[in-house]
C-alpha positions as CSV (number, residue, x, y, z in Angstrom):
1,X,0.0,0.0,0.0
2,X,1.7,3.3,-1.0
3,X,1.1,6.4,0.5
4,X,0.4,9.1,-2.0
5,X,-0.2,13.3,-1.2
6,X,-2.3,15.6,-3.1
7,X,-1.5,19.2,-2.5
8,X,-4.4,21.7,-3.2
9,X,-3.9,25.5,-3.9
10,X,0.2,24.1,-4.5
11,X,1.3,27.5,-6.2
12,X,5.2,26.9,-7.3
13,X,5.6,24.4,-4.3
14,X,6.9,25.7,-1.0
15,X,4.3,23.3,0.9
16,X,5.1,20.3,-1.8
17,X,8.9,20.6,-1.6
18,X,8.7,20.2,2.0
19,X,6.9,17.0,1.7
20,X,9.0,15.7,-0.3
21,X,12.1,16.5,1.6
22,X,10.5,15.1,4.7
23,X,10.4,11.8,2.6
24,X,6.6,11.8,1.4
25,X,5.1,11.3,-2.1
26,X,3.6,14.1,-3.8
27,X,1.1,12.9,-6.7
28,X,-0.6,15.7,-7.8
29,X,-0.9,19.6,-7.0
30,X,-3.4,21.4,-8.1
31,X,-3.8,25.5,-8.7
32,X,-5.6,27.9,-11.1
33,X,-2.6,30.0,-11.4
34,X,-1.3,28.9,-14.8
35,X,1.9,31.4,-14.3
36,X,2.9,28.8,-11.3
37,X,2.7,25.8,-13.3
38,X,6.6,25.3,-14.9
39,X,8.3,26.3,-11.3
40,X,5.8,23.8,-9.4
41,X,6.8,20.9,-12.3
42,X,10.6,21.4,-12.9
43,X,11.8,21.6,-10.0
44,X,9.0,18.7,-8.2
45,X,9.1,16.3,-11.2
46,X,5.3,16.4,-9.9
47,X,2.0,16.9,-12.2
48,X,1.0,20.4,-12.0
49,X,-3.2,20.2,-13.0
50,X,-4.5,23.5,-13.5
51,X,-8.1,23.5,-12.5
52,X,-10.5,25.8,-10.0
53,X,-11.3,24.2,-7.2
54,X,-15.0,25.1,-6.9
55,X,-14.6,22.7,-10.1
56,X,-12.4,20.1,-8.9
57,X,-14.7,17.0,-8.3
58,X,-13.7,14.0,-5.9
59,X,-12.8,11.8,-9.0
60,X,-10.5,14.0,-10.1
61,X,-8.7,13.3,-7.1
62,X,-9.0,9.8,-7.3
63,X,-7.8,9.7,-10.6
64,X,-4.6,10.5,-9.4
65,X,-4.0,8.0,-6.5
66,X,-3.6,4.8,-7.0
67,X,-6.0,2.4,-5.6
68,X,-5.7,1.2,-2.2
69,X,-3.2,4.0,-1.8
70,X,-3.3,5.6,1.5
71,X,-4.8,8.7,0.5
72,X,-3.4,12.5,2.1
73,X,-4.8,15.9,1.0
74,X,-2.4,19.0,2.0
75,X,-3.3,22.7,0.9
76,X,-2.7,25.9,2.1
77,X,-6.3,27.9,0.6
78,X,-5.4,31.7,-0.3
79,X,-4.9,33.9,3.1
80,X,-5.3,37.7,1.8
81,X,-8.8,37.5,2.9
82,X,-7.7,36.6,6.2
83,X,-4.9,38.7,6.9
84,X,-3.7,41.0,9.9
85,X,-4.6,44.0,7.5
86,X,-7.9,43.2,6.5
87,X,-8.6,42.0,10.2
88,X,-7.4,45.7,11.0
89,X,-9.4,47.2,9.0
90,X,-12.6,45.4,9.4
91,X,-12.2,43.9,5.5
92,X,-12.4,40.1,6.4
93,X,-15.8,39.2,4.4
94,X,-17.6,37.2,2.3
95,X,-17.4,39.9,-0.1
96,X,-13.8,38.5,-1.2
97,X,-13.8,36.0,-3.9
98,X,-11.8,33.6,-2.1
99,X,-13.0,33.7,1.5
100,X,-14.5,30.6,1.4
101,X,-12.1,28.6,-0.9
102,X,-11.3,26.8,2.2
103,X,-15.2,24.9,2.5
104,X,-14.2,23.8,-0.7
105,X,-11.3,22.3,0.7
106,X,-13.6,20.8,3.0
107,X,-15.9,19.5,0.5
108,X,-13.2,17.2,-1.1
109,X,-11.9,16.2,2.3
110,X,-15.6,14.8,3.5
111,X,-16.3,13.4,-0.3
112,X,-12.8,11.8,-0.7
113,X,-11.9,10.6,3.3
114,X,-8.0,11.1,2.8
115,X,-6.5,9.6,5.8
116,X,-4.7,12.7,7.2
117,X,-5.1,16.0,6.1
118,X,-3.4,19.3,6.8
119,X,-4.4,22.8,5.8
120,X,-1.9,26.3,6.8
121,X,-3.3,29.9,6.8
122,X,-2.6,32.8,8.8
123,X,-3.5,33.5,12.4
124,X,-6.6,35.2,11.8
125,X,-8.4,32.3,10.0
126,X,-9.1,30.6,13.6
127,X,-11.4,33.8,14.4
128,X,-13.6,33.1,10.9
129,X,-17.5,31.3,10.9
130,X,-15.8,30.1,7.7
131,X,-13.2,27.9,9.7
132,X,-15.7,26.9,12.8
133,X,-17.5,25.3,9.5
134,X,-14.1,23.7,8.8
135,X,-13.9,21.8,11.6
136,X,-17.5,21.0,11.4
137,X,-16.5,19.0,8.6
138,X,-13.8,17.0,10.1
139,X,-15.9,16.5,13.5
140,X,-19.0,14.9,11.7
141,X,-16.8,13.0,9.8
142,X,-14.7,11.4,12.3
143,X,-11.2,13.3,12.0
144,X,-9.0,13.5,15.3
145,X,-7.4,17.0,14.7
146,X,-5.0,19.6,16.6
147,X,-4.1,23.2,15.3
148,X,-1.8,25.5,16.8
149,X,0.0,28.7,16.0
150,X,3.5,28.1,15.0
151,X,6.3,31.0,15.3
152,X,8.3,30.4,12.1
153,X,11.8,30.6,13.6
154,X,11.2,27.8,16.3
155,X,11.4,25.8,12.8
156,X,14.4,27.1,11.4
157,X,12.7,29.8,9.1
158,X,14.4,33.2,8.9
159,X,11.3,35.2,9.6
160,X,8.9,36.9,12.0
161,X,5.9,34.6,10.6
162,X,3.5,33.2,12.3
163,X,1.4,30.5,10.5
164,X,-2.0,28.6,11.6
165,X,-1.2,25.0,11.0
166,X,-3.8,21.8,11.3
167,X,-3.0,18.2,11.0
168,X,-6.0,15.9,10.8
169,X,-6.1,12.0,10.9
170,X,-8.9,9.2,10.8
171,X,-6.2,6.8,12.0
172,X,-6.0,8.7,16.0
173,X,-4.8,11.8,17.9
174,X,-2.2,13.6,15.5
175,X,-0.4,16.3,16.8
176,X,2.7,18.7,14.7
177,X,6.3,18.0,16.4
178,X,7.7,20.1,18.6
179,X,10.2,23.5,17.6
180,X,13.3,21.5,16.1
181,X,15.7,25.2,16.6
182,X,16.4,27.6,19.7
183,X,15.0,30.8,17.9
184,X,18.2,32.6,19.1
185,X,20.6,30.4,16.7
186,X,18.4,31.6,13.5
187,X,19.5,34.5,11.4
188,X,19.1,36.3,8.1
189,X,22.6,35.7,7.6
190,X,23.2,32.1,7.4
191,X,20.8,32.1,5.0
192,X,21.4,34.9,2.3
193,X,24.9,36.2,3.9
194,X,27.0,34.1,1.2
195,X,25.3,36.1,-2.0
196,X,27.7,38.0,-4.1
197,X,27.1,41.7,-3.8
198,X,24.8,43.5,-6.3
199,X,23.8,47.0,-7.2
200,X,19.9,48.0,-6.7
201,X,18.0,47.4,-10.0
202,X,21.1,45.1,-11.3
203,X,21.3,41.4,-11.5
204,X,24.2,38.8,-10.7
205,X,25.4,37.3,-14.1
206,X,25.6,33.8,-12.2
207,X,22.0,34.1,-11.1
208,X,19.5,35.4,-12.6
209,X,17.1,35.1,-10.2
210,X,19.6,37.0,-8.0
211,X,18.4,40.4,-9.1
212,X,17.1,43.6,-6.7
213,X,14.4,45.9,-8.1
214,X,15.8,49.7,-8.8
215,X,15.5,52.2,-6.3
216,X,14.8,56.4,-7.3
217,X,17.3,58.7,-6.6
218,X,15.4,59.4,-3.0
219,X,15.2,55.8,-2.1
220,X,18.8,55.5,-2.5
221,X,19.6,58.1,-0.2
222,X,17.5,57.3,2.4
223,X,18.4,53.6,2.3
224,X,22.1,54.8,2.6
225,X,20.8,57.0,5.4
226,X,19.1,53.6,7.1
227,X,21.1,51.5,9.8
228,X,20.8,47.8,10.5
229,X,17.3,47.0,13.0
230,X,16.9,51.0,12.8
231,X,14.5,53.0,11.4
232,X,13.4,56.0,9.0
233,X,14.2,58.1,12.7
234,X,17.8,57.6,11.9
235,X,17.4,59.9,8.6
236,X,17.7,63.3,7.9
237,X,14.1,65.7,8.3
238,X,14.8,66.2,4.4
239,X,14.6,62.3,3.4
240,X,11.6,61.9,5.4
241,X,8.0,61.1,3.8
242,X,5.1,62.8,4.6
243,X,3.5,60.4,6.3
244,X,6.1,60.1,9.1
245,X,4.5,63.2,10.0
246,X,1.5,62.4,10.8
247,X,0.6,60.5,14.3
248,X,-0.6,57.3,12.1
249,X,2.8,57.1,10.1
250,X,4.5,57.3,13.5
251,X,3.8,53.5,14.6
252,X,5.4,52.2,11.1
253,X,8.5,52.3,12.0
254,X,9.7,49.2,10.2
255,X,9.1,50.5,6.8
256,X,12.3,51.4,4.6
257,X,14.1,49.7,6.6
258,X,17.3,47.6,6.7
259,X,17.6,44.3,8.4
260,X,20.3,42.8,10.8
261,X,22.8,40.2,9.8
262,X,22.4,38.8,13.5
263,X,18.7,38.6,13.9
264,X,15.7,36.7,11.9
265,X,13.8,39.1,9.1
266,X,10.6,40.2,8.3
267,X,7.7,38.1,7.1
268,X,7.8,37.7,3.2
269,X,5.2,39.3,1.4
270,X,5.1,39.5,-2.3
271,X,6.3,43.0,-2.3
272,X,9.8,41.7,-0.8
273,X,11.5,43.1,-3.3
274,X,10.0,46.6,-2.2
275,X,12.5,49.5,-0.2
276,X,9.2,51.0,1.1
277,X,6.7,48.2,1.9
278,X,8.8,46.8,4.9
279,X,11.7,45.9,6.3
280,X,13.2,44.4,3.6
281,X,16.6,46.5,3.3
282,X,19.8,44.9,2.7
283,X,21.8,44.3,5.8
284,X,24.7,46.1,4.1
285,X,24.2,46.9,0.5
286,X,22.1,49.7,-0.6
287,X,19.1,47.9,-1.8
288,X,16.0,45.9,-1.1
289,X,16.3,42.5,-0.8
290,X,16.7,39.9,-4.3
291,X,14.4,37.9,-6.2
292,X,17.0,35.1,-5.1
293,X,17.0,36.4,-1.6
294,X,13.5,36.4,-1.1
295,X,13.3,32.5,-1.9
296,X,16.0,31.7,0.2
297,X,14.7,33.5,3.1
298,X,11.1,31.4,2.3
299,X,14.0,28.5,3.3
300,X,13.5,27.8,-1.0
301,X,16.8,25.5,-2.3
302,X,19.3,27.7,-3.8
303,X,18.6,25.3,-6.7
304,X,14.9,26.1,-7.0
305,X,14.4,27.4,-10.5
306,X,11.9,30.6,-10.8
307,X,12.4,31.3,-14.2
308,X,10.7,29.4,-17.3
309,X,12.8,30.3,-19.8
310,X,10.0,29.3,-22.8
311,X,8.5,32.7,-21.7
312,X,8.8,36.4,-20.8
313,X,10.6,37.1,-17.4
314,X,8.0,39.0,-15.6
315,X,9.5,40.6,-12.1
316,X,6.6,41.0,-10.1
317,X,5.1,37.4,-11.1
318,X,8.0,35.5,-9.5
319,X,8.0,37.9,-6.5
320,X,4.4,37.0,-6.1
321,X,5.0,33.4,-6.2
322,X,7.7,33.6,-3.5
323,X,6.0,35.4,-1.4
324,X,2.7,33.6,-1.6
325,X,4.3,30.5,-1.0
326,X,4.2,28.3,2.4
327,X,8.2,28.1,3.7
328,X,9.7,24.7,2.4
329,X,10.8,24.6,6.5
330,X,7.3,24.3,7.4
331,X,6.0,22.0,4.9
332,X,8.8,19.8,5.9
333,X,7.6,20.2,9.4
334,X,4.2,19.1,8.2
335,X,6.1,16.0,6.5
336,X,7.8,14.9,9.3
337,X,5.0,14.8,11.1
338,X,2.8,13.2,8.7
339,X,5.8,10.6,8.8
340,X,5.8,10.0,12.4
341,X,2.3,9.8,13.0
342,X,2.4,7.0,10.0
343,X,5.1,4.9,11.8
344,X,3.2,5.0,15.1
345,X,0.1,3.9,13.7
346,X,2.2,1.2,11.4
347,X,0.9,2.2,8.0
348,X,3.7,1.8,5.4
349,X,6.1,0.1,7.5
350,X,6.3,-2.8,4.9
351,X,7.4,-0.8,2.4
């Protein structure tokens, strides 16, 4: 009996990758993005099927384990409409298209009965009617479940993240392994510190994925201007935007700022590349962070290849894709304990 992963809402493969590395068997993923579809496949060897899952039946699923397998369904449904942001700002609705992507999730878990599931969204998902729903699903039909907040660096991940991860199973209690690093040993540096230096809007000839978007003549000054951990405080009145100003720019003191070699960075966004959307300066050269960086710092292979080269490089596409991804750290974390809870239950051992 093999044991055989499906990975919904896979994007380019953060969450895949990780299963993989943990030792698991990823069949399928499935997206709708069709720009995701050559990172996801070269670099996975794993069928990318590009289809909407308000579409995706439960025998599209079974088509693509093989029978008697023992059957996993992973996905991480999109988490914009769940975010700290839209939380802040009381936009967390049903108006959003995808808000309730994740009861289709739920659909295919109660119509397909994959022995373990696992699902990973932001924080703020736990406070939705759309996840009490969730786990009305996987109550009525007989899934032992735990979920829990995980800090990203307590994993080995490089970033202020904090991700809402739940691991189901119809086989007993399941619960996600404990913190595998002291958060004090991880660091922005032992993952990007080895890069060779590049100018802002310039590319390494080496890498081409190892490329930083152009900053104005402003930008440049004031990144020069920025220390490591400080803030746009430590710049002259003249470099200083107009919303600093004001008392509401005051508590955003993390934007256009520069990192610290010695500590763990920001959370990646998809504006990453971006001087002004965060605190994703250089720890010492004046720029935003890479393309390349970005990936690395999503705990991405420095191997992992972003660019199809059958079609137009498109900056902000790739950036997206990193940033939207789930940290190959985590999904390995998932993986691992997908593994363990396999041995103890002694499903697969024969293999």
């Amino acid at each position: 009996m093999s044991i055989e992963i499906i990975d919904l809402f896979c994007g380019i493969g953060g969450l895949t990758r990780g299963l993989i590395d943990s030792g698991l068997n990823v069949v399928a993923g499935f997206d709708i993005d069709p720009t995701c579809k050559y990172t996801y496949e070269h670099n996975n060897k794993v069928p990318y099927c590009m289809q909407n899952i308000r579409e995706v039946q439960a025998e599209d699923l079974e088509k693509k384990y093989t029978e008697n397998a023992t059957k996993i369904l992973v996905g991480c449904a999109p988490c914009q409409p769940f975010s700290k942001m839209r939380f802040k700002l009381g936009e967390a609705n049903e108006s959003d298209e995808k808000y309730n992507l994740l009861l289709e999730f739920g659909r295919l878990i109660e119509e397909v009965q994959p022995t373990i599931i696992s699902m990973e969204n932001v924080p703020q998902i736990k406070e939705t009617d759309i996840y009490s729903q969730f786990i009305q699903v996987l109550e009525r039909n007989g899934y032992h479940y735990s979920d829990k907040v995980v800090y990203c660096p307590d994993y080995g991940i490089p970033q202020s993240r904090r991700r809402f991860v739940l691991v189901g199973s119809l086989l007993g209690p399941i619960e996600l392994i404990p913190p595998t690093h002291r958060r004090e040993d991880v660091n922005v540096k032992d993952f990007i510190g080895g890069l060779p230096h590049i100018e802002a809007g310039k590319t390494d000839p080496d890498d081409p994925l190892h490329r930083s978007a152009a900053l104005s003549e402003t930008n440049l000054k004031r990144i020069k201007a920025s220390k490591p951990g400080g803030t746009w405080h430590d710049w002259p009145e003249n470099l200083r935007c107009p919303c600093h100003t004001k008392e509401s720019g005051k508590t955003y003191s993390s934007v256009y700022g520069r990192m610290s070699w010695d500590k763990i960075g920001p959370t990646i966004t998809t504006q990453f590349y971006s001087f002004g959307t965060g605190r994703y300066g250089h720890p010492e050269q004046d720029r935003a962070l890479s393309l390349r960086e970005g990936a690395l710092l999503q705990t991405f292979p420095i191997d992992y290849d972003f660019i199809d080269p059958g079609k137009r490089f498109v900056f902000g596409d790739i950036a997206r894709h990193i940033g939207n991804a789930v940290p190959v750290k985590l999904g390995e974390v998932i993986g691992k304990t997908i593994v363990n809870h396999l041995a103890d239950n002694n499903v697969g051992e024969e293999e």
